[in-house]
Backbone as CSV, one residue per row, in Angstrom:
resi,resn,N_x,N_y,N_z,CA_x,CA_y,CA_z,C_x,C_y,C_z
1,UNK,8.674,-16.565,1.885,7.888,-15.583,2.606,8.485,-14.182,2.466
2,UNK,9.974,-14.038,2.183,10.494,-12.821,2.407,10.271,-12.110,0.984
3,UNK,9.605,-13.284,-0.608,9.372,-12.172,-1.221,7.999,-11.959,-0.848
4,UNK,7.255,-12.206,-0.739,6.246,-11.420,-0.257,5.982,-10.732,0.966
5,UNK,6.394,-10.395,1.807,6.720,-9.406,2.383,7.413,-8.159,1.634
6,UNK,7.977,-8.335,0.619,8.648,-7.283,-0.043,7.890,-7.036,-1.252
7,UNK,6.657,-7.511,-1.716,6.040,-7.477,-2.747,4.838,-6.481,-1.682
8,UNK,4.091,-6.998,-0.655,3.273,-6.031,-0.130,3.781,-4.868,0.574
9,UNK,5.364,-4.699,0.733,5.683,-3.554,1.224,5.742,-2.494,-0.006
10,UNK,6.175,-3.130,-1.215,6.068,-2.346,-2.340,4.705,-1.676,-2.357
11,UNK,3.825,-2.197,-2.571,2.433,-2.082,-3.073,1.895,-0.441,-1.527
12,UNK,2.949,-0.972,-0.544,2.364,-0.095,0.523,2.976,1.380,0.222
13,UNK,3.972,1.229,-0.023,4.978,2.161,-0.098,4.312,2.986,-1.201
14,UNK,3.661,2.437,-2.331,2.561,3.029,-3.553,1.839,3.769,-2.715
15,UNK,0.737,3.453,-2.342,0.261,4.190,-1.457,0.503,5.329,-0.885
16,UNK,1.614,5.174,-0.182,1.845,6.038,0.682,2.499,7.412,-0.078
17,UNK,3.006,6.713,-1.071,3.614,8.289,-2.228,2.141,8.846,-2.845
18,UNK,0.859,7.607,-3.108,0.230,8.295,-3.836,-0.876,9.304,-2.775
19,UNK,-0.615,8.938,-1.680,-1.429,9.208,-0.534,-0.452,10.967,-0.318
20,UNK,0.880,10.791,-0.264,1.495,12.572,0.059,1.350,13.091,-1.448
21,UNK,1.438,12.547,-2.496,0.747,13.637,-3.889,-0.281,14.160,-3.271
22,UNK,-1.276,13.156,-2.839,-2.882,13.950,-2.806,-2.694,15.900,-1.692
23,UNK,-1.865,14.989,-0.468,-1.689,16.082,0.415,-0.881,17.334,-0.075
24,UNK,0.001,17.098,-0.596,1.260,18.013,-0.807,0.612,18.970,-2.551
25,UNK,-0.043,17.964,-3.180,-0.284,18.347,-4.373,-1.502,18.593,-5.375
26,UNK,-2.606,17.949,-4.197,-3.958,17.377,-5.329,-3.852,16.927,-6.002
27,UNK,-3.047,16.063,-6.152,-3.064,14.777,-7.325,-2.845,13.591,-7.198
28,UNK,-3.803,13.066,-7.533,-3.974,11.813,-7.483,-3.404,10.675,-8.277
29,UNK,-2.224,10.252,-8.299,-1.412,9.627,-9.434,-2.081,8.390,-9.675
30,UNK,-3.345,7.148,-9.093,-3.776,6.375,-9.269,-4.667,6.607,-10.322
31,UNK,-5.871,8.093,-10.148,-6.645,8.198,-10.912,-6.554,8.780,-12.229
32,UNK,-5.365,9.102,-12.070,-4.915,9.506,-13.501,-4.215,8.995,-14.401
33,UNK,-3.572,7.638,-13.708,-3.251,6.382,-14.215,-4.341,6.163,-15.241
34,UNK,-5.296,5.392,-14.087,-6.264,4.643,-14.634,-7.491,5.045,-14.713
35,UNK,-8.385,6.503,-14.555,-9.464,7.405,-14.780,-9.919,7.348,-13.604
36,UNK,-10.870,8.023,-13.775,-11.209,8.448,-12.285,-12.978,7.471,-12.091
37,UNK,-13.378,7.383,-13.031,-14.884,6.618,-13.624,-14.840,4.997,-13.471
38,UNK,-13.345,4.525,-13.810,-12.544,3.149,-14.103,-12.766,2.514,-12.860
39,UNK,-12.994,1.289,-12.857,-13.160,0.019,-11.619,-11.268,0.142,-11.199
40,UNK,-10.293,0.218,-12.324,-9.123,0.003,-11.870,-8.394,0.481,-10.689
41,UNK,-8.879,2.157,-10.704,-8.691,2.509,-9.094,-9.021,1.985,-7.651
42,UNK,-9.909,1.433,-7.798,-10.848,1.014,-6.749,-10.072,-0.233,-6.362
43,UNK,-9.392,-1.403,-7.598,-8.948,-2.550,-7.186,-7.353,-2.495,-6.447
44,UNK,-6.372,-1.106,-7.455,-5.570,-0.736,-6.478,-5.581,-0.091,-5.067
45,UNK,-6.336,0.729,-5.344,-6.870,0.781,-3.457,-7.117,-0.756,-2.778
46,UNK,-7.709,-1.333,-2.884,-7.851,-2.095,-2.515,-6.808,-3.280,-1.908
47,UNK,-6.107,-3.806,-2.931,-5.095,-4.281,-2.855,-3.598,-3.165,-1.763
48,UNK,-3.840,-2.257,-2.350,-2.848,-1.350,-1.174,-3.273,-1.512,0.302
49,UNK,-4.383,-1.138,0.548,-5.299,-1.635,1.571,-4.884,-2.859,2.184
50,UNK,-4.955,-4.359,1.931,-4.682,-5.499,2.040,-3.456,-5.158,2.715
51,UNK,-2.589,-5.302,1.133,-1.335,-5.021,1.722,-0.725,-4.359,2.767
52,UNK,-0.851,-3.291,4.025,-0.994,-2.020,4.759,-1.509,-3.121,5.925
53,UNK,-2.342,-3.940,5.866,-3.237,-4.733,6.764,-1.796,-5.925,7.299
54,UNK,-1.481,-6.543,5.902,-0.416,-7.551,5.915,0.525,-7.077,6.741
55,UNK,1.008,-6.102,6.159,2.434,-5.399,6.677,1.967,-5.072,8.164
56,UNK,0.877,-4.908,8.915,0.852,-4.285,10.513,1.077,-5.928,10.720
57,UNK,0.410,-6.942,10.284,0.518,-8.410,10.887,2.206,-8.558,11.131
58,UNK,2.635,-8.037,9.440,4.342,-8.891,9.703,5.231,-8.022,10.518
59,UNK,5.103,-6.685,11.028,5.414,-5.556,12.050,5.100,-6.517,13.456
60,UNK,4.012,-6.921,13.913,3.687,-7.489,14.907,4.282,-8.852,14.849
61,UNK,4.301,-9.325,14.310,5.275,-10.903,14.346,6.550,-10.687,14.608
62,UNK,7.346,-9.837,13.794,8.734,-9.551,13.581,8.760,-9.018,15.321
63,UNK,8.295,-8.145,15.837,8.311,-7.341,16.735,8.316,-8.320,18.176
64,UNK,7.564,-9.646,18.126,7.138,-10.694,19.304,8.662,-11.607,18.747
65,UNK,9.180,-11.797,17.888,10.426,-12.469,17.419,11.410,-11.709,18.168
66,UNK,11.515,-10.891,18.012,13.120,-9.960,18.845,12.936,-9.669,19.964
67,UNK,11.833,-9.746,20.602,11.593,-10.078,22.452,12.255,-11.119,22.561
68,UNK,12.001,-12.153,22.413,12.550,-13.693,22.793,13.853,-14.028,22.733
């Protein structure tokens, strides 16, 4: 379980750099990866997404574990 937890924190952590380019820079490092027209963007969003979803679940588990 602990590599995946560290496989969707990766994928989040993507995000979140490609998310302060956009702010800090206008650029979009996904779409210029993979075009801006391309299905490929859409599936990494996506998957970052997921992942971001995962990671609040394993935040909330971890978090009800160290009460007890």
């Amino acid at each position: 379980m602990e590599t995946f937890q560290k496989t969707t924190l990766i994928f989040t952590v993507i995000g979140a750099i490609n998310w302060g380019l956009i702010g800090f820079f206008d650029f979009n490092l996904v779409e210029s990866l993979f075009g801006v027209e391309s299905i490929l963007p859409k599936i990494v969003y996506a998957i970052v997404g997921i992942c971001g979803l995962i990671n609040i679940g394993i935040f909330f588990n971890r978090f009800e574990c160290k009460e007890k």
